[in-house]
N, C-alpha and C positions, 0 to 999 in steps of 0.2 A: 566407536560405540562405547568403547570404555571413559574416554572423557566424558561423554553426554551423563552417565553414571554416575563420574563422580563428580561432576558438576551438581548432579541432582541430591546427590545423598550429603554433599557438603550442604545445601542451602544456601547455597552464595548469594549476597546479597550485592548489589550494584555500589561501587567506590565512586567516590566523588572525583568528577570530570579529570580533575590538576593530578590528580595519582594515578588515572587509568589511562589517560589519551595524551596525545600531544598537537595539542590545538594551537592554533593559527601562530606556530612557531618556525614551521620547517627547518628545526634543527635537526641532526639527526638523530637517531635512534639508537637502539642496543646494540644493531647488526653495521658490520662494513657492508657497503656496496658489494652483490654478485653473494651474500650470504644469507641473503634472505627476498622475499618479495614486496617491494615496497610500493604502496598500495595511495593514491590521491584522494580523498573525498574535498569538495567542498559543498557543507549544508547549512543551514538556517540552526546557528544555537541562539537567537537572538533576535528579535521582531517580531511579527505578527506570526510568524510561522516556524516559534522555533519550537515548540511543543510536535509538531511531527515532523522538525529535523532531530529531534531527539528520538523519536520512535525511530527513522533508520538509524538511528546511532546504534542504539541497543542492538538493532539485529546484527548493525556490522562486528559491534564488539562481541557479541557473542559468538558467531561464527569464528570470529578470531581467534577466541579463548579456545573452543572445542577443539581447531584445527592446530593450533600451537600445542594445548595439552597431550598430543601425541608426536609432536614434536616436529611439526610442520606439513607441509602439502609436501606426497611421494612423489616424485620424480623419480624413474629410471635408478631405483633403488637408495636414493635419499631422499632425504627430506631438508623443505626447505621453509623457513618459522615465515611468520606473516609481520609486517609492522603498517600500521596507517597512520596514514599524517591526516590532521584534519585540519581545516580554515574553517571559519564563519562566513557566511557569508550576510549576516544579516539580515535575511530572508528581502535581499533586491538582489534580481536575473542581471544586473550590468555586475556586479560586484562578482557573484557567480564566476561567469564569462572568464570575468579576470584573473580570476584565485586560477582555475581550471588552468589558465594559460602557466600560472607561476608555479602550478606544480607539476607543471609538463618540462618548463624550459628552468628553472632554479633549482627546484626539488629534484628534476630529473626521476621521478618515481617511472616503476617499471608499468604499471596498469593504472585503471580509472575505476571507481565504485560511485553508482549515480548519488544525487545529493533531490530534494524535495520544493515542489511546488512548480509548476510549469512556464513560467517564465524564467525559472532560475534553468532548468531541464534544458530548455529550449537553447535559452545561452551558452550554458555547457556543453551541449553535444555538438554546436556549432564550434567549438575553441576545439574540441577534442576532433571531430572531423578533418578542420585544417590541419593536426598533428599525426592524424592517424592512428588514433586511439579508441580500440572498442569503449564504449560508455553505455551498460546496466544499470538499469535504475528502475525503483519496484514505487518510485512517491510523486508520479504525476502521470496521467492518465490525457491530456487535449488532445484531441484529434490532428490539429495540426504542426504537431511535433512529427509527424510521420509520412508529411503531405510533403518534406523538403527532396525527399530522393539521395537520404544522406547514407552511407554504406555501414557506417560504425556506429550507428544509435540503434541500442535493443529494450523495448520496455517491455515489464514483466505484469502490468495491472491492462485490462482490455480499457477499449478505446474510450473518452467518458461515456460517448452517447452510447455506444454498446453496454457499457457498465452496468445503467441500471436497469435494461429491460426485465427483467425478471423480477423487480420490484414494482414493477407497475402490471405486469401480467400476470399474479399471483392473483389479484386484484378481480382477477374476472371470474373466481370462483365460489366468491364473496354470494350467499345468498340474497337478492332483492340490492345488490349494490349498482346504482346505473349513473352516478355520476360524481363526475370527479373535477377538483381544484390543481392546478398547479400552481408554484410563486418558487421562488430562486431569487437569491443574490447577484448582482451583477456582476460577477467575476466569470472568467471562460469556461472553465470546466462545468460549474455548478448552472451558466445556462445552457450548457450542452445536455447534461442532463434532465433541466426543463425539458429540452423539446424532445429528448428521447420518452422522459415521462407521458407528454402528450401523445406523442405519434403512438407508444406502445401499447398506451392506453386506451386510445379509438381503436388499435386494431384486436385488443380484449371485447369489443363491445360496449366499451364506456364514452360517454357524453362529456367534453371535454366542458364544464361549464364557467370557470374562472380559469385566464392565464395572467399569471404577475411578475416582474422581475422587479424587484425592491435592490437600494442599495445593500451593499456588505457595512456600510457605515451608519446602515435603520437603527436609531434609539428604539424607536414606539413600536414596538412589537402587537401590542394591544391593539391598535388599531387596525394593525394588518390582519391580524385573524380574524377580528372580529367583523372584517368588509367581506374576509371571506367565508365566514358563517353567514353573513346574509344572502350567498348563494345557493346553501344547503346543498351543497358536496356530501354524498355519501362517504368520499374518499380523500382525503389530502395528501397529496405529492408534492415532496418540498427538495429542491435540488441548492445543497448546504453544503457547509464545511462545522466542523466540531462546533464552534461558538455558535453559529445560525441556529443549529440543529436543536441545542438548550436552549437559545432565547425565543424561540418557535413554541420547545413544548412547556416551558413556564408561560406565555403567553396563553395556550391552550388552559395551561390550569387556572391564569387569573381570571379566563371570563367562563370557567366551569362548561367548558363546549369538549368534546370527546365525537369525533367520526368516530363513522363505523371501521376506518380503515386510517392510518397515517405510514406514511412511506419516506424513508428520508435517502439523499444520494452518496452521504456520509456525516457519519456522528454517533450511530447510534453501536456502532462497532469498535469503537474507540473505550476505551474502560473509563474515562471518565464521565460516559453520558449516561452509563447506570450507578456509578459512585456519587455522583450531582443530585440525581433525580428518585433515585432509590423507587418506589413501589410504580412510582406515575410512569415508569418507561417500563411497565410490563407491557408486551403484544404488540408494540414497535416493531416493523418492518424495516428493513434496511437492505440498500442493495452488499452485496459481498464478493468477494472470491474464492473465498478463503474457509476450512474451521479445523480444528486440530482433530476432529473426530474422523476425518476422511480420509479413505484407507490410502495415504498417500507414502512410498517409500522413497527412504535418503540414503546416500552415501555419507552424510557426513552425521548426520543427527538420524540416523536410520528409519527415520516416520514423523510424519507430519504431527504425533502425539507425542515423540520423544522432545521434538522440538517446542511445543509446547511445556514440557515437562521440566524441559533446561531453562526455559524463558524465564518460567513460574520461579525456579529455583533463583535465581541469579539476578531478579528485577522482583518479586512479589507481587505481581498482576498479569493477567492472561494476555498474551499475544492478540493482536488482530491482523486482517488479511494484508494491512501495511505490514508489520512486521515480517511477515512470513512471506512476502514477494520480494522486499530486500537482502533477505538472507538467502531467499532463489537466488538473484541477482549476481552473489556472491558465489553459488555455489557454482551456476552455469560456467561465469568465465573459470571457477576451479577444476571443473571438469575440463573445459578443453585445454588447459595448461599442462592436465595429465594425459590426457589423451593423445597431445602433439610432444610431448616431452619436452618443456619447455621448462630453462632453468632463467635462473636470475642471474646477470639484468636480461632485463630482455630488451631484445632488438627491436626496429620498426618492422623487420619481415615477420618475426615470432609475431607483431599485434595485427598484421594483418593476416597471417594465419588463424587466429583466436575469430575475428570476425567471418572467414573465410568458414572455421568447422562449425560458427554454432547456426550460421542460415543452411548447414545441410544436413543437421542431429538433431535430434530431439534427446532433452535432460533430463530426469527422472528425480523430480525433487520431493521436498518435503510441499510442498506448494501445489503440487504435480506435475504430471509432463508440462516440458516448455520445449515450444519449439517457435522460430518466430519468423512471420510473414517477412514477403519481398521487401516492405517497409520497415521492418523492424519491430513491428508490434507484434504482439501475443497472438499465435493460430489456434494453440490448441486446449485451451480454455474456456468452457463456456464459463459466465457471470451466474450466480446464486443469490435468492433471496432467502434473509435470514431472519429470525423472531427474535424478540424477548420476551422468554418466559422463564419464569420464576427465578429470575436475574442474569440467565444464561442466552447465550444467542444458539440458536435450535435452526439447521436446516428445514427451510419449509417450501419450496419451490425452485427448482421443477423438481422433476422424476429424472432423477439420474442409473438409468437402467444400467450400464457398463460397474455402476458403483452398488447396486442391488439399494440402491435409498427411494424409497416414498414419501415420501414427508406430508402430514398434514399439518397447516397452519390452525391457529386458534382467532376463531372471528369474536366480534363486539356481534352480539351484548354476552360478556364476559363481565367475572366481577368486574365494573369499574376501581381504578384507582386515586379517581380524581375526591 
């Protein structure tokens, strides 16, 4: 807790990549072998997807920092400092695979930290499988990453199609709201989310009246909303990734159409979709997991707001539920490293120990409990829908009784923005 502090009272701000990481070098580091924990990532600083391999970047560095600043992970009455090596992988799942492999068998690093986007995930956890390598990771969500029967893959974001019901089921509370659009980009996640939108959505009581899968590589946004304005959806549900999700709602602005309801599968959680859009992305919907307000307790950042507090410090923009699932991610495998007294290097019996204590504990994070299915995916987490209002993302669905939250969302006809 004393790092988290003075991280926060320093106001650290984020050092550029070449001073603070050591990327796609696998030289080594400060520590000899067996004196520290030395830790694999390979993620997207580069391609379509390197904007949220940077999002888990941050949280790994940051869990770093805190964990180092008291002078490493306890073990059995020492401590032992943290080093990560990181790769690009330039956001392709083949290149992934391979980096994964070279920092198993060249780098010889002792553990694995997942890396972003589901074909790279996918790749990963099968390289790391064949090694025996637990592999956490909070940046991809497909359903069937979890469908292989693989023993060492844990993810910390619910399933996609689980992901966003709570965004499309807020939806039914909507006065006089009885019909709704969906459209999605053809990528996997983002149409799983489609069909979770629809299914969620008839079982709200809503009248599925447009379904669309458009390319991820649509120029003409304009014409896509506007075919689906001429269905008069009370409601739009759009299953996206951060670009989609802004060329959607400036599309919305150019032809002056505003539902009563808009729902996105992600973007609207990401801090560049209210620093882009500024007033037009007030009362956005968005599915979530995540918010720093939730009474959640850490061992290592001691609350799901301290964590937020040290982000804010150390990067100057708020965390989103990416962030704070990969910094879970981290903490989980730290937990049971302490909990089996595990030092560095570690062995293949120590990694399947690691796998072995976290399918029978549940982790107590800043994120909140994780505990994770026969498959590996997230058990004990339901998904949340969140608003923007008055530039902040506001829990607004469901009723989380165990958490004393009610949340009311705010409907159209609101000031309009547009």
């Amino acid at each position: 807790m004393q790092a988290v502090r003075r991280i926060v009272a320093a106001g650290v701000t984020v050092l550029c990549a070449a001073a603070l990481l050591v990327v796609g070098t696998g030289l080594p580091g400060a520590y000899a072998q067996g004196e520290a924990f030395r830790i694999g990532v390979a993620l997207p600083l580069s391609g379509p997807l390197a904007a949220e391999g940077r999002q888990v970047q941050q949280a790994y560095e940051l869990w770093k920092a805190v964990v180092n600043a008291e002078g490493g992970i306890p073990v059995n009455g020492r401590r032992y400092p943290v080093e990560i090596i990181y790769y690009d992988d330039e956001s392709s799942g083949q290149r992934n695979g391979q980096l994964i492999e070279r920092l198993i068998t060249v780098d010889n690093v002792d553990l694995l930290l997942g890396g972003v986007g589901d074909d790279s995930v996918s790749a990963a956890s099968t390289a790391a499988e064949r090694y025996g390598y637990p592999y956490f990771f909070g940046g991809a969500s497909a359903d069937p990453i979890f469908d292989r029967g693989y023993y060492f893959t844990f993810g910390l974001l619910n399933k996609a199609f689980d992901a966003v019901r709570s965004a499309a089921e807020v939806f039914g509370r909507i006065p006089g709201a009885k019909t709704v659009a969906v459209i999605a980009g053809d990528h996997l996640v983002t149409q799983l989310a489609a069909e979770s939108f629809r299914y969620s959505a008839e079982r709200a009581g809503l009248k599925v009246v447009h379904f669309e899968i458009f390319p991820m590589t649509l120029e003409d946004y304009v014409s896509l909303v506007r075919n689906v304005r001429g269905k008069e959806p009370d409601v739009l549900l759009v299953g996206s990734l951060l670009p989609q999700s802004l060329q959607v709602m400036r599309a919305l602005m150019a032809i002056g159409w505003r539902p009563k309801g808009i729902a996105f599968s992600y973007g609207p959680t990401a801090p560049d979709f209210v620093e882009q859009l500024g007033e037009a992305a007030e009362y956005v919907i968005a599915a979530s997991e995540w918010l720093p307000e939730l009474p959640y307790k850490d061992p290592v950042f001691w609350s799901a707001r301290g964590f937020a507090e040290a982000f804010r410090a150390r990067y100057g923009v708020e965390p989103d539920y990416v962030h704070a699932a990969a910094a879970a991610a981290a903490i989980v495998q730290q937990a049971a490293v302490q909990a089996l007294g595990i030092t560095p290097p570690v062995t293949a019996g120590d990694r399947a120990a690691i796998a072995h204590w976290v399918r029978q504990n549940t982790v107590h994070t800043l994120y909140g409990p994780v505990r994770f299915a026969e498959d590996g995916s997230l058990l004990t987490k339901a998904p949340i829908a969140v608003q923007i209002q008055n530039g902040r993302l506001v829990h607004v669905y469901p009723r989380l009784v165990e958490l004393n939250l009610n949340p009311q969302p705010v409907w159209y006809p609101a000031p309009s923005r547009f």
